[in-house]
N, C-alpha and C positions, 0 to 999 in steps of 0.2 A: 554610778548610781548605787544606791545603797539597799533598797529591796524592790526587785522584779517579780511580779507576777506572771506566771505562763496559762493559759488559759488552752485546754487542752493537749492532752501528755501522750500522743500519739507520735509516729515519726516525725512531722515535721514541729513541733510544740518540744517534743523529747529530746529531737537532735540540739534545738533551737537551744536548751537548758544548760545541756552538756558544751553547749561550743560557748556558752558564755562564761560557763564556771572555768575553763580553760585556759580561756584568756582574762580573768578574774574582772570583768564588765561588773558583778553585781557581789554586793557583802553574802547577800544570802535572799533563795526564790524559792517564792510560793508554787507549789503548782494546784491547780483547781483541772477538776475532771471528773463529770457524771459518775464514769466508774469504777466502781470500788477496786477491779481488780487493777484498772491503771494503776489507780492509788497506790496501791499495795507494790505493786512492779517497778514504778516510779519512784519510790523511797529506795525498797531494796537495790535499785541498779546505783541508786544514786543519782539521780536524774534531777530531784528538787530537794530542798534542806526538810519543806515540811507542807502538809497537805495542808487547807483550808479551806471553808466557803466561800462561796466568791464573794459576798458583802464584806467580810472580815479580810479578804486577801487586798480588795479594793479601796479597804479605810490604811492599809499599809504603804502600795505601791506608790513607786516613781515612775516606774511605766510597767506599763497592761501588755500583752502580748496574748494577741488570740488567734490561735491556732485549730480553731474546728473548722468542719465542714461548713461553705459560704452561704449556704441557707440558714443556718447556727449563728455563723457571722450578724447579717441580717437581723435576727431575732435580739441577737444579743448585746450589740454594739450601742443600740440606743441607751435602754438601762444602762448599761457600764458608765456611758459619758453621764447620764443622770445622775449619778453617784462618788463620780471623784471629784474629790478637790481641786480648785482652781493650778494647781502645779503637776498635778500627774499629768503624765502622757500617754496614749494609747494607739498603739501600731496593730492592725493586722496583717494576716500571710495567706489570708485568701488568691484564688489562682483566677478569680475573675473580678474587677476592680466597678466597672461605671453601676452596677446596680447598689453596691454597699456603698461608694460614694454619695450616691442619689437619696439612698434610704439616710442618712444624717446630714443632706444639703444644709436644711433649715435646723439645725439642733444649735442651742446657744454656746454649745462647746466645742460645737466644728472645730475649730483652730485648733483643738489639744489634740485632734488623731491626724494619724497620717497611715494615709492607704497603703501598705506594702506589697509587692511577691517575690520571693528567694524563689527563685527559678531552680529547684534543686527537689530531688524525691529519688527513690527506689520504688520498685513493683510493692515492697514490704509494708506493715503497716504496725501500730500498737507501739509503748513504751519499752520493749525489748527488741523492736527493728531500728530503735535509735541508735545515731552514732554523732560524734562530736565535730569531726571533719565530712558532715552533708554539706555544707556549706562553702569549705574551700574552692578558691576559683572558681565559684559559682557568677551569675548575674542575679542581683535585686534591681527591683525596679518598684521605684518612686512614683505615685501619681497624684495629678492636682494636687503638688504642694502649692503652688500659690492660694489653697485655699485652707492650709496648714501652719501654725506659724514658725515665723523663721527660725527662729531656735529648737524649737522639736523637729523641724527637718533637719536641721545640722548633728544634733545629737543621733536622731535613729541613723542617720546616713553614718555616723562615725562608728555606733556600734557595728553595722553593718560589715564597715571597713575594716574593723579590728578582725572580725573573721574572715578576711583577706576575700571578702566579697566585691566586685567590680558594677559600682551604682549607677542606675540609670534612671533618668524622670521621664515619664511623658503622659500624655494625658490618660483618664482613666477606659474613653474612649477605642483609642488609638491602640490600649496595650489590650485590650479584648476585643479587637481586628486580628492584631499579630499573631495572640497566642490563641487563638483558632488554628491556624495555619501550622505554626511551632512547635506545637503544644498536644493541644485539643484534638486538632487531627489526626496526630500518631496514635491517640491511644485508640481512637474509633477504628483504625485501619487494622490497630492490634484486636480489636476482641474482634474486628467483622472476619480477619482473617482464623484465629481460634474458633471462632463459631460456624466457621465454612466448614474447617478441618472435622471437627467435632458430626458435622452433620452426615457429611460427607463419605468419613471415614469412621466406618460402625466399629473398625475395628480396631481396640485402643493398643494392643501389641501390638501390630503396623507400626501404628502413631510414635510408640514409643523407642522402636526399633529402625525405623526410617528417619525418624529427626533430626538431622545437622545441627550445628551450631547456626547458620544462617534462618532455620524456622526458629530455634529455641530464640533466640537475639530479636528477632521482630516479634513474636509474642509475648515476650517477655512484660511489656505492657497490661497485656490481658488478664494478667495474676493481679491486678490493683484492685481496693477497695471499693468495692461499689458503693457503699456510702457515701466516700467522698465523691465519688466521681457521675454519682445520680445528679443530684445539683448543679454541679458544675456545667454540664452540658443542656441542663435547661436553662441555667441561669444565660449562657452564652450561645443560645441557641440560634440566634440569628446570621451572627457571625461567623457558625459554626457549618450552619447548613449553605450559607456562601463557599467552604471550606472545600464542605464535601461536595457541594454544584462543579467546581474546581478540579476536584479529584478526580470525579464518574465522568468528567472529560477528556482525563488523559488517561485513565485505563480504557476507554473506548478507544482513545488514538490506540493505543497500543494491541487491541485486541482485533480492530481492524489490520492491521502489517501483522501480527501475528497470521489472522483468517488468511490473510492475501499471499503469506508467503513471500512476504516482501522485504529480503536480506538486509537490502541496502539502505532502507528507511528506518528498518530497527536497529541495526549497529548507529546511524548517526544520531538516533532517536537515545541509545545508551551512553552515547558518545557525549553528545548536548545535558547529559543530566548527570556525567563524570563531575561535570565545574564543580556540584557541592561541596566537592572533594574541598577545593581550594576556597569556597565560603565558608565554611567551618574550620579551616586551618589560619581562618586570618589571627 
């Protein structure tokens, strides 16, 4: 492709630029981003060849690539498709898929976008937590391309592959069931465990003097953008709180054999949730 648009210059929009210009996907990328100091950060790292309006980046592009926060998404995505030419193509990287699919069912340009998510991020955030290789070995997943046309799913999926990403389709449904569970859940578990600690423990020399690697490593989450991560949990909020109904049942299991004193029921109970080990290493 000859000129990419990034739409949003934050970590994942940022890395997203940098791992194209790498593998040389695009001649030269626009990036578009509310703010000035992206702006400014984003040229200096080298992250896009040159800043733009979005109407000006949009009468250029072969594909659109929008990278904000899924409420932004939302707002933004319709106008975008309003405005390109019959050959562009427009992918998002939003981290929840059936409500932005729904918001362009009916748009006469449906076919030119296709729903994306690179399963891939850092606690980090802004055009200087970018990196080139967020992407490696990562999962993307594809949703309702059958209502995408065939050739811009072949194409996003290729770039995709170029950055040695491993592609998945499934509905837009089905992939914000999952990532409640995969996803969504971890980072809830991350700040509700930061905000226990935090309340809990008045005393932040403790805090900082008792921390293992094993609290650092599960909060690690908790340090994430609340910008992006306000939307996201309303927009997936249904699925989410299925999530966490899931979860407040098995730290009840566990806090009952904790009360109980019951040896035998929590090593088999640690024993039974070892297997992750071997679901993640497949």
């Amino acid at each position: 492709m000859k000129t990419i648009s990034v739409i949003g210059l934050g970590l994942i929009g940022g890395s997203f630029a940098l791992a194209l210009k790498k593998v040389g996907v695009a001649e030269k990328i626009i990036g578009v981003d509310q703010s000035i100091e992206h702006q400014i950060q984003a040229l200096e790292l080298g992250i896009v060849d040159e800043i733009a309006p979005l109407n000006e980046a949009l009468s250029q592009s072969d594909l659109v690539v929008i990278a904000v926060p899924i409420n932004s998404i939302q707002n933004v995505l319709p106008e975008i498709l309003d405005q390109i030419n019959d050959k562009t193509i427009v992918m998002d990287m939003g981290s929840t898929k059936a409500g932005i699919c729904k918001k362009v069912a009916n748009h006469p340009k449906r076919k030119q976008f296709v729903a994306t998510h690179p399963i891939a991020g850092t606690e980090n955030s802004g055009p200087k937590a970018a990196f080139p290789e967020l992407f490696l070995n990562k999962v993307a997943i594809l949703c309702d391309v059958e209502e995408s046309e065939k050739e811009a799913v072949k194409k996003v999926r290729k770039i995709y592959q170029s950055l040695w990403m491993n592609v998945k389709t499934m509905t837009s449904e089905a992939h914000d069931a999952h990532i409640a569970y995969v996803s969504h859940l971890s980072h809830i578990t991350s700040f509700a465990l930061g905000q226990t600690v935090l309340e809990e423990e008045k005393n932040e020399d403790a805090i900082f003097d008792m921390a293992g690697s094993g609290f650092e490593s599960t909060v690690r989450l908790a340090k994430s953008s609340p910008d992006m991560w306000t939307p996201i949990l309303i927009q997936n909020r249904e699925n989410l709180l299925n999530a966490i109904d899931a979860y407040q049942t098995q730290i009840s299991k566990i806090r009952k054999m904790i009360k109980e004193k019951d040896a035998e029921d929590i090593h088999q109970y640690l024993k039974n949730t070892n297997d992750i080990r071997r679901i993640l290493n497949k």
